[in-house]
C-alpha positions in Angstrom: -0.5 -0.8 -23.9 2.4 0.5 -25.6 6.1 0.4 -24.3 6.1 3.9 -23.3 3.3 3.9 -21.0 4.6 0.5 -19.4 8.0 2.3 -18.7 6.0 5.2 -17.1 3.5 3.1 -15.1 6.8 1.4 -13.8 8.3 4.4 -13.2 5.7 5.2 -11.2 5.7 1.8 -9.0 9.0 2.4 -8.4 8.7 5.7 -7.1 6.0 4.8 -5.2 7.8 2.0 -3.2 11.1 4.0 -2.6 8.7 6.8 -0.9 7.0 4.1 1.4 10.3 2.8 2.2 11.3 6.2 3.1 8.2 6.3 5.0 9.0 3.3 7.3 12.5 4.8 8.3 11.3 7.9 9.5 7.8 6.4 11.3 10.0 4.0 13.6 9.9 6.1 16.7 6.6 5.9 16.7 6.3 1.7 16.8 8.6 1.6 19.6 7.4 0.1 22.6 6.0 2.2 25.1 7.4 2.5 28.7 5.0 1.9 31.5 6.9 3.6 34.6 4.7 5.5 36.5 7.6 7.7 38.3 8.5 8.7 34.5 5.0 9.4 32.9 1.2 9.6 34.1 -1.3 7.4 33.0 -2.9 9.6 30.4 0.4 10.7 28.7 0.8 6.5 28.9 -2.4 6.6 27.0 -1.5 8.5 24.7 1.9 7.2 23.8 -0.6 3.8 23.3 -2.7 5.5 20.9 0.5 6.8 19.3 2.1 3.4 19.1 -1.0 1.5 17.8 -1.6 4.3 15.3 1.8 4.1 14.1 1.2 0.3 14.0 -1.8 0.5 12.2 -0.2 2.8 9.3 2.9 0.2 9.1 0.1 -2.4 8.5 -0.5 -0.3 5.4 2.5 0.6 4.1 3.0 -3.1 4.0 0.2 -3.9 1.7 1.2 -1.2 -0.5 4.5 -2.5 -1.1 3.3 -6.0 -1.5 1.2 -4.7 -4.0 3.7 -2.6 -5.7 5.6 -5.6 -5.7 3.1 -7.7 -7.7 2.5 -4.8 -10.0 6.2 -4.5 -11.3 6.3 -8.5 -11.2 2.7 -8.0 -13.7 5.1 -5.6 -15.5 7.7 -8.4 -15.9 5.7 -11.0 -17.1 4.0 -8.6 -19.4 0.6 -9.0 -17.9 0.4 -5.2 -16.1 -2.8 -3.8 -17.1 -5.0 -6.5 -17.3 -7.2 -8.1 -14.7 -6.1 -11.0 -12.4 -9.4 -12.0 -12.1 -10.9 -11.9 -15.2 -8.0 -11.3 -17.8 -10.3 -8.1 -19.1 -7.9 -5.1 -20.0 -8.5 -2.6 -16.7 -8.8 0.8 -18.1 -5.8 3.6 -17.7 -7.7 5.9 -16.1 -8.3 3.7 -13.0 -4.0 2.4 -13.6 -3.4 6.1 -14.2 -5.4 6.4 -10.3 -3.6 3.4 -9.0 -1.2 2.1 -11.0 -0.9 -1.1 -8.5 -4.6 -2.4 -9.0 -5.0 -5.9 -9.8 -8.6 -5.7 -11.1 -10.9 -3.9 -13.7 -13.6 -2.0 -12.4 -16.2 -4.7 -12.8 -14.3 -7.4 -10.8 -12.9 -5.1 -8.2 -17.4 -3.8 -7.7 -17.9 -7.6 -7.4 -15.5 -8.0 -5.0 -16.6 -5.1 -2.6 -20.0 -6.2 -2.6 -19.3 -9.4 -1.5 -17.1 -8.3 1.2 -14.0 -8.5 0.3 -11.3 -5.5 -0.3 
């Protein structure tokens, strides 16, 4: 892979994680604990701040692996091993980086994977 597509693939990471970091900031109300006073709120609205809340967590969760995988993406960028497999050391295709430039995995190793049950 040439220099110019590893500069735009990075690019790309970074931009990635500085919009999931803007994420987080403006998805905090919605982790905040919720307030179980009866004389302030009824039980369904309760229920539904819950949901809310464990929603909210639940997309957090996510954002988190994201950016640890961003994270190991630009560090594969670093040690001038981006685009090839972790598992295998096969060269993963750009049309699956250009798709998601943080995958660790070719095609082939990433199938194997998902059939035996892992993500």
């Amino acid at each position: 892979m040439d220099a110019v597509v590893m500069r735009a693939f990075e690019a790309r990471l970074l931009a990635l994680r500085e919009a999931l970091r803007e994420l987080e900031h403006t998805a905090e109300e919605g982790r905040r604990p919720v307030e179980l006073d009866q004389a302030r709120q009824g039980r369904l609205a309760r229920m539904d701040a819950l949901q809310g809340q464990a929603m909210a967590l639940e997309a957090q969760r996510r954002r988190d692996l994201e950016l640890r995988k961003i994270a190991a993406a630009l560090q594969r960028i670093a040690d001038g091993e981006f685009g090839e497999c972790v598992a295998c050391g096969a060269a993963i295709a750009q049309a699956r980086l250009e798709f998601d430039p943080a995958t660790p995995l070719c095609i082939e190793c990433a199938s194997a994977s998902e059939v035996a049950g892992q993500p």
